[in-house]
N, C-alpha and C positions, 0 to 999 in steps of 0.2 A: 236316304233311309238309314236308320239306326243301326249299325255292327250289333245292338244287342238283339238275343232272341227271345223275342215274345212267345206267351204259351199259355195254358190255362186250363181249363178244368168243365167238365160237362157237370151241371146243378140239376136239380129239380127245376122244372120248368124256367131254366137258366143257365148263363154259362158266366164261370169269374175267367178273367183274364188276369197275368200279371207280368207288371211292368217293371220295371229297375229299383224302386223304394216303394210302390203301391201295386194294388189290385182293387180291380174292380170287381163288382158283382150284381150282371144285370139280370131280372126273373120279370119274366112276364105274369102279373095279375090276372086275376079270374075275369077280370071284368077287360080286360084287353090292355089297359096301358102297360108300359115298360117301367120300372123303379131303377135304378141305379145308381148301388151305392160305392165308395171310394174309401180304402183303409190304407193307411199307412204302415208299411213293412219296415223291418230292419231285420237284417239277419245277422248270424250269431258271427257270422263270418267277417260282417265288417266290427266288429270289437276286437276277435282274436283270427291276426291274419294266418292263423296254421290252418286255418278249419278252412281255406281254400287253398292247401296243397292237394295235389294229385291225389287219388286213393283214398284221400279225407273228406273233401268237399261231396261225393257222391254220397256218404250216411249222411251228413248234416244235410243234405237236398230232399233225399226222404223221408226225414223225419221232420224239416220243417214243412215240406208238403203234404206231409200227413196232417199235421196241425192244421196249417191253413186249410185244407180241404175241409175238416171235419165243423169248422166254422163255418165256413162259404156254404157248406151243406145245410147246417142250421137254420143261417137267414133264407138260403133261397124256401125251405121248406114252409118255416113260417109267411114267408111273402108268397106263396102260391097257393096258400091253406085261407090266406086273408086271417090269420091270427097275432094278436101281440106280440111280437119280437119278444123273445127272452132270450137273454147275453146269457152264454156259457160261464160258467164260473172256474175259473183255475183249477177248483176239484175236480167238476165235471171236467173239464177238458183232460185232463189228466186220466182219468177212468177210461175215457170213450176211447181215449189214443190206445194206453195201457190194453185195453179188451181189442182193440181193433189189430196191432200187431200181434199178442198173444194168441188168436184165431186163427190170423195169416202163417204164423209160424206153426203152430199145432197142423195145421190141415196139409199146408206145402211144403215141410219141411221135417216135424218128428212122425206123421205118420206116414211116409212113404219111408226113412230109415229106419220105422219099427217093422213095416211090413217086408222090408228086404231082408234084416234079420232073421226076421222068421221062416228064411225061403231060404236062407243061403247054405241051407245042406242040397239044394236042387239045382245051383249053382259053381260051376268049376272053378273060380277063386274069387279072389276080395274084391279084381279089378270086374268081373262080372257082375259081382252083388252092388257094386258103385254105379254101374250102367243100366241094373237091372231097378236101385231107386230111382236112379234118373228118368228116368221112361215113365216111372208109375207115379214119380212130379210131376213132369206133364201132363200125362194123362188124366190125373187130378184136377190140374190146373185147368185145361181144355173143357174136361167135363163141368167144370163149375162155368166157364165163361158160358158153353152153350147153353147149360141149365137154366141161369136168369136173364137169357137172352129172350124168352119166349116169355118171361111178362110182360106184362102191359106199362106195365112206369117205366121200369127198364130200357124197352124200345122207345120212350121216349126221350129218355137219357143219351141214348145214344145216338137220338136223331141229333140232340145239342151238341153230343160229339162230333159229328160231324158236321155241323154247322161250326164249333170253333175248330178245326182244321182249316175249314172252306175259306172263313175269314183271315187265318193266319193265311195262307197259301197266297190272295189277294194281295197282302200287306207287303207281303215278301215280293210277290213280283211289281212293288212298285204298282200297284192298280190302285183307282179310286177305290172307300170302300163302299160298295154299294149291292142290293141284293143281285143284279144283274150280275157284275164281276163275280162274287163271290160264289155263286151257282158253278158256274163254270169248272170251277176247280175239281180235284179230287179227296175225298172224307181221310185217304189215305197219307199219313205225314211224320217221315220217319224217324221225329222226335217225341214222338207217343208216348208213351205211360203204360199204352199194350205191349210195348214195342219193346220196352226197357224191360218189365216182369219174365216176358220170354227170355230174352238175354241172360237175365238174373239165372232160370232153371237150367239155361244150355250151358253157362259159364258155371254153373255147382255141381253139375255133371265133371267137369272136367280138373275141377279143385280139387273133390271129394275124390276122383281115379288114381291122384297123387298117395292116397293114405290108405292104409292094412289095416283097417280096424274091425277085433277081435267081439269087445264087448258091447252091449247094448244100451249100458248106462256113458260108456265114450262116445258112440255114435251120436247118439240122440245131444247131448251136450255140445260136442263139435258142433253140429248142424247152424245150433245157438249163436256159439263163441263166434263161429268165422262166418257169420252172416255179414256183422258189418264190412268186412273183406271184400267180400264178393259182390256185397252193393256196389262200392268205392271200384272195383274191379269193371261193373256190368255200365257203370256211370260214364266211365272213363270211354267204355268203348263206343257208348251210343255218342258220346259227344265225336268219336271220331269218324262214326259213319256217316254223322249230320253235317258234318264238317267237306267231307268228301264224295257224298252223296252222288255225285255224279259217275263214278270212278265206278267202270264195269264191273269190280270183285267186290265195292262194298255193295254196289245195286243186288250181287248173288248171296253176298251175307244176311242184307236187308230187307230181304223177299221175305223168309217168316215170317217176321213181323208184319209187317204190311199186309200180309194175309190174312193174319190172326184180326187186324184190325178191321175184316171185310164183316167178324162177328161184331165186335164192338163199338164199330160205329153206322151207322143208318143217312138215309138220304135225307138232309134238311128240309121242312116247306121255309117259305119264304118269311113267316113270321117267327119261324124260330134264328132264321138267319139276320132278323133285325137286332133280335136280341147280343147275339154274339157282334155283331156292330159295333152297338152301343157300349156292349163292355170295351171293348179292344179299342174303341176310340177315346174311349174314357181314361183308360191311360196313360195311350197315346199325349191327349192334352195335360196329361200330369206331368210328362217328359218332356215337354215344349215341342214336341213332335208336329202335334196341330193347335191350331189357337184354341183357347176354353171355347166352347158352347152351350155349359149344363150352366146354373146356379148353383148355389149354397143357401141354406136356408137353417139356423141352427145348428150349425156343424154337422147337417143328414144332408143326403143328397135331396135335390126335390123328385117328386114324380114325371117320369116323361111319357111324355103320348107318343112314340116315335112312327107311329105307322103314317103321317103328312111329315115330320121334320126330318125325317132322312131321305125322304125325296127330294128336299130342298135346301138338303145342305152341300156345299162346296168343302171339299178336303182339304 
């Protein structure tokens, strides 16, 4: 099995996987077959080998995962709507990115420093009004995950979440992939995307307790400036609990997360777990991991019926 770590992403009625130069992206149709399509990646990283030092490599991972997500989003949306594909435009993608961290940052980040501001005559020094934004981050943050956890797409989102844990979990231990193995496992997988945003708020808790700051046009700016830091900071560490995972202290580090992950991800059925299959294996055969089994048909992927051909395929 492959030293690299596979991982990917919950769709709309879909999950993309991605692989070492590709991702895949499989969504189940309205009408029941599975589509699955194949994009070619490059990261910014293999042109300028700085942007995978230490500290560095964690902003460029976010922010080309925010790209790719917002894509993978796109197709799976229109192929579960049974609507014409419409390709994101570099404008668009640009805005969607732009408005999507501008939100993330307004809601997780200047307004819990504008709200501790506003509180810190109630508070006995700077190292308390540090602790006391901290708190009302998470809190924010918590309250938002359990907020759109009670819609109805939502939980269906997150059942694909855990359907691609389910299937990574399989691949890792070396198991066929198949919806039987893949059941088995646990939705819970400590190289999450839950798992890391937690990290991100407990590790700016502990950056921001370093700093005295007076005014409220500094605060709120800082927050900004030393975000990419503490990505690159929050990156580094999940890589080293994933890494160690076994090791008694990181299993006590790694327990929030995992927890947090009991909101955001859900129990897969069995055809949402085909789906994640199908992506995860589609990569797989991009890496020479498993022999091809799809076609190519106009440089699209073709359509797959995969509910009879993954009971009959051999890994």
């Amino acid at each position: 099995m492959s030293e690299f770590n596979y991982g990917g992403q919950a769709l709309i009625e879909g999950v993309m996987m991605r692989g070492k130069n590709s991702l895949a992206m499989a969504v189940r149709k309205p009408e029941g077959d599975i589509v699955c399509r194949l994009e070619k990646i490059e990261s910014i990283s293999t042109k300028y080998k700085f942007f995978k030092w230490p500290f560095i490599r964690g902003t460029v991972a976010l922010v080309e995962s925010l790209v790719l997500g917002i894509k993978a989003l796109t197709f799976s949306a229109n192929e579960a709507a049974e609507d014409e594909e419409e390709e994101l435009s570099k404008k668009d993608l640009a805005i969607s990115i732009v408005v999507a961290l501008g939100l993330g940052i307004l809601l997780f980040f200047v307004t819990p420093a504008a709200l501790a501001h506003l509180l810190k005559s109630r508070v006995p020094s700077g190292f308390w009004q540090n602790a006391l934004e901290g708190g009302m981050r998470i809190g924010i943050f918590l309250a938002y995950v359990i907020g759109i956890s009670v819609l109805k797409d939502i939980k269906r989102v997150f059942q694909y979440h855990g359907a691609e844990h389910k299937t990574i979990f399989a691949y890792e231990s070396g198991e066929e992939l198949s919806v039987e193995n893949c059941r088995v496992h646990t939705t819970l997988h400590p190289r999450c995307g839950t798992s890391f945003l937690l990290i991100v708020m407990v590790i700016s808790i502990l950056f921001f307790s370093l700093f005295q700051i007076d005014t409220i046009w500094w605060r709120l700016l800082s927050r900004i400036i030393f975000l990419p830091v503490i990505a690159g900071i929050s990156y580094e560490f999940l890589k080293f609990t994933g890494k160690y995972i076994d090791h008694p202290l990181v299993k006590i580090i790694s327990w929030p997360g995992l927890m947090l992950q009991k909101i955001t991800t859900k129990e897969p059925d069995a055809a949402q777990l085909e789906v994640a299959i199908a992506a995860l294996k589609r990569v797989l055969e991009e890496d020479g991991v498993l022999e091809k089994c799809t076609t190519e048909a106009e440089g699209k992927e073709s359509d797959l019926n995969l509910e009879l051909e993954l009971k009959a395929e051999n890994v």
